[in-house]
N, C-alpha and C positions, 0 to 999 in steps of 0.2 A: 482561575481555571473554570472552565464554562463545562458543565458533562450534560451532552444532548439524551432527552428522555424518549422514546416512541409510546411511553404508556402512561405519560405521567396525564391525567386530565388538566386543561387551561386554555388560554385562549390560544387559537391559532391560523393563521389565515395562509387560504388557500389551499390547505391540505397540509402545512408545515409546521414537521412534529414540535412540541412547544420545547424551549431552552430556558434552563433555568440555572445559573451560580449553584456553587454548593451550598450556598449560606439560603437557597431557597427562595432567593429573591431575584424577579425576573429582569433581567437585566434591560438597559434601553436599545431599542433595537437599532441596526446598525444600517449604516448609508448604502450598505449594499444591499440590504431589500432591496433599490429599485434596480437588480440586476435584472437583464431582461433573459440572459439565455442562463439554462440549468448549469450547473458546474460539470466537469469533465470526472469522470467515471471509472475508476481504472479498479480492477481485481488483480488480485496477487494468490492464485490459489497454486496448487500442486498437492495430490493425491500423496505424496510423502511427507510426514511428516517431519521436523526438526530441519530444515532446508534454509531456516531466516525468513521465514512470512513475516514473524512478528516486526522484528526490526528493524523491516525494509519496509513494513508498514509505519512504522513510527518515524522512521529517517526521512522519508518521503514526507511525510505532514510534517516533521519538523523545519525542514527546508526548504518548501513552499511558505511558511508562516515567515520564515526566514528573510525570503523574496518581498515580504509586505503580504500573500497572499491567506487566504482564507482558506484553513485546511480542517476536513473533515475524517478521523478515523474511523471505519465502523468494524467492529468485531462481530462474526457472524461464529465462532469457534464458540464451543461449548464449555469451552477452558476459560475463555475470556481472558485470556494472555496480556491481549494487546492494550484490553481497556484495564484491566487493574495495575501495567505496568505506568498504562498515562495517568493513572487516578492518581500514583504515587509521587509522581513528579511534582515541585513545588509548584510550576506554569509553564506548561510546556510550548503555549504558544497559542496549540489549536483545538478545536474542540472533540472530544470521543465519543462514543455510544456502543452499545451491546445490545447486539438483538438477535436476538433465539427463533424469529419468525421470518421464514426468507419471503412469505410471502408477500410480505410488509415492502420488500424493499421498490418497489417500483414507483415510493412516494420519494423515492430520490430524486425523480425526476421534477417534484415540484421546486424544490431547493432553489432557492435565490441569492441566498447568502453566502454562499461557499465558491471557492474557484475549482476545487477540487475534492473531489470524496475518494479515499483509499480501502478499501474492504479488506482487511484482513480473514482468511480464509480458512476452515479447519483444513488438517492434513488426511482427514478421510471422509472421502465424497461419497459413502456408500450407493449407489444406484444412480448416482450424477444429480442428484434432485435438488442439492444445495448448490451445486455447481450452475445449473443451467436455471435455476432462478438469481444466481447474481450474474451471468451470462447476458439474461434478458436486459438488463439496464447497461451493462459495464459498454462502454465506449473502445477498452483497451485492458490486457492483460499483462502483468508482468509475471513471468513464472520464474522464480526463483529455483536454482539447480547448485546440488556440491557433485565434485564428481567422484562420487563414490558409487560401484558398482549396484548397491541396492537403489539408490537417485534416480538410473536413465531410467527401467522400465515404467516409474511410475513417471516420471517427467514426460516421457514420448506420451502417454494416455491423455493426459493434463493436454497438454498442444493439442492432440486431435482434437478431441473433445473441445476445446478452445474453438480450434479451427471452420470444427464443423458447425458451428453457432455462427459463425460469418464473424466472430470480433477477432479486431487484429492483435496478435501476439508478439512478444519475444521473451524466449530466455535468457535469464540474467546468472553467472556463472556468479556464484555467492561463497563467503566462506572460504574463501586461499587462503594457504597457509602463505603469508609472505616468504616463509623459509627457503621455499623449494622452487622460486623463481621462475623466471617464463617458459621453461618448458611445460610445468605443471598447464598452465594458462592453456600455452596455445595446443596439449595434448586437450580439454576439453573440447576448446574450440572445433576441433579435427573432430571427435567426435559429433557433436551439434551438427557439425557442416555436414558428416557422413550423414548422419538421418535426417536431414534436409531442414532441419527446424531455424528457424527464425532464433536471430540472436542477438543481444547488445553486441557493441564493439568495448565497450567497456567492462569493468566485472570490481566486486567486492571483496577486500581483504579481512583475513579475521585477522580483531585485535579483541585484549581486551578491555580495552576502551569503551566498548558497547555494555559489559555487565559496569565496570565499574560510574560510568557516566550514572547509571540505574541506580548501583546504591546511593550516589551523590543527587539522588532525586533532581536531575537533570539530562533531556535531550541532548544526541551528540552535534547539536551545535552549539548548544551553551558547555557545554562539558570542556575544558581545558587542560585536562590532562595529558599526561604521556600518550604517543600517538596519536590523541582526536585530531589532529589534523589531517594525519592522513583517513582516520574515519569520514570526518568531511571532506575530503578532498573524492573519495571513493563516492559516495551519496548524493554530491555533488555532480557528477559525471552522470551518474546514472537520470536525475532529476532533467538534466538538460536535455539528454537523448531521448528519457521520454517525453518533454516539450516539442521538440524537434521531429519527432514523430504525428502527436497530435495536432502541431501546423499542419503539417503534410496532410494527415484525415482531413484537419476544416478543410485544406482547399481541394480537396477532392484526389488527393493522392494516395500512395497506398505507401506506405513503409519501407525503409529501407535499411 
C-alpha cells in the first residue's frame, strides 16, 4: 500500500509530492515517471452530503488499478472518509492522500505517475471556495445523486456551479434500491432530463456489498461476496462512460 504525503519533507522532482510505503521507505520509482501528459482529473463533488462521494471515489480507483492503470485518490473532506477507508484496506491497488489545503492541489497538474486522480469531495462547499479550487484543475466532474427530495436542490447548485467553471459534468444516479425496479430509475432520469442536467446513462445499485467488502478490508473488485458482482458490474459501467467521455474531451468533443 503506497499513502501519497503533500507534507512529508524528501526528495522530489519537479514539483511531485514525495510517495513513501507505510513502512517509510521510499519505494523505486515507477516506469511511468516518463509519462509525458498529466493524468485525467475527475471530481466527484455534490454540496449534499451522504450521496456516495466516498465510494464512488474508491470504486473508481479501484477499477482503473484494475484496468492495469495508475490510480490516484485524494481526499480533500475534512472527515477523511475516503482515505482512512483506503488506509484500512489490506492493498487496495492504488494509492491515496488527504489534504486539507485546496490550494495545494494545482500541483496535480505536475503528476506523471498516475493515469488518473479522483478527488473525493466534502458534502458542504460553504462559499464554493473548496469547490472552485478543485474546479480549477479537474478535467471532469462526476456528481453523484440519490433521488431523494432533499438530493436535487443541492445537486442542481453542484451542476451549475460545475458548469459555470466550463468543466464538463454528469450526474450519476447512485444508491437504487434494486427492489423497486425500473420505474424508480427512469422516474430519476425524468427528473434530471426535466432540469436539463447532464446525465450517465447508466447508474449504481445499493448493496451491501460496499460496507461488507470494507470490513473484509478489501475493494469491490477484490471483494467476492454475495452481490459484488453486481457491485462490479455497476462501477464498471460507470468507469467506462466516464472513459468514453474523456475520449470525446481529447479529441475535442464535448459529451454526450
Amino acid at each position: 500500500m503506497i499513502v501519497v504525503s503533500w507534507a512529508r519533507p524528501g526528495p522530489a522532482r519537479g514539483g511531485i509530492p514525495a510517495v513513501t510505503t507505510t513502512s517509510g521507505i521510499a519505494p523505486a520509482s515507477p516506469i511511468t515517471e516518463a509519462r509525458i501528459a498529466s493524468p485525467w482529473i475527475v471530481a466527484l463533488p455534490n454540496q449534499k452530503g451522504g450521496v456516495g462521494k466516498t465510494t464512488l471515489t474508491l470504486g473508481l480507483a479501484a477499477v482503473t488499478s484494475d484496468a492495469n492503470g495508475r490510480a490516484l485518490a485524494l481526499d480533500i473532506d475534512p472527515q477523511s472518509s475516503s482515505a482512512e477507508m483506503a488506509g484500512r484496506m489490506t492493498d487496495p491497488g492504488f494509492d491515496f492522500s488527504h489534504e486539507m489545503d485546496p490550494g495545494r492541489l494545482s500541483r496535480l497538474r505536475e503528476l506523471r505517475n498516475y493515469d488518473m486522480v479522483f478527488i473525493d469531495c466534502p458534502g458542504s462547499l460553504e462559499g464554493g471556495q473548496i469547490l472552485a479550487a478543485v474546479l480549477d484543475v479537474a478535467d471532469y466532474a462526476v456528481i453523484p445523486f440519490m433521488n431523494d427530495p432533499l438530493s436535487v436542490r443541492p445537486t442542481v447548485r453542484t451542476a451549475k456551479f460545475v458548469a459555470e467553471y466550463g468543466v464538463p459534468y454528469k450526474v450519476l444516479l447512485n444508491n437504487v434500491d434494486p427492489r423497486l425496479g425500473a420505474d424508480e430509475v427512469l422516474a430519476a432520469w425524468e427528473l434530471l432530463d426535466a432540469g436539463h442536467l447532464a446525465r450517465f446513462r447508466c447508474f449504481v445499485r445499493a448493496y451491501r456489498a460496499y460496507p461488507t467488502a470494507l470490513a473484509a478490508k478489501q475493494t469491490i473488485i477484490q471483494y467476492r461476496g454475495r452481490y459484488s458482482a453486481n457491485v462490479r458490474e455497476d462501477v464498471k459501467r460507470v468507469h467506462t462512460e466516464l472513459l468514453l467521455d474523456l475520449g470525446r474531451l481529447q479529441a475535442g468533443k464535448g459529451v454526450s
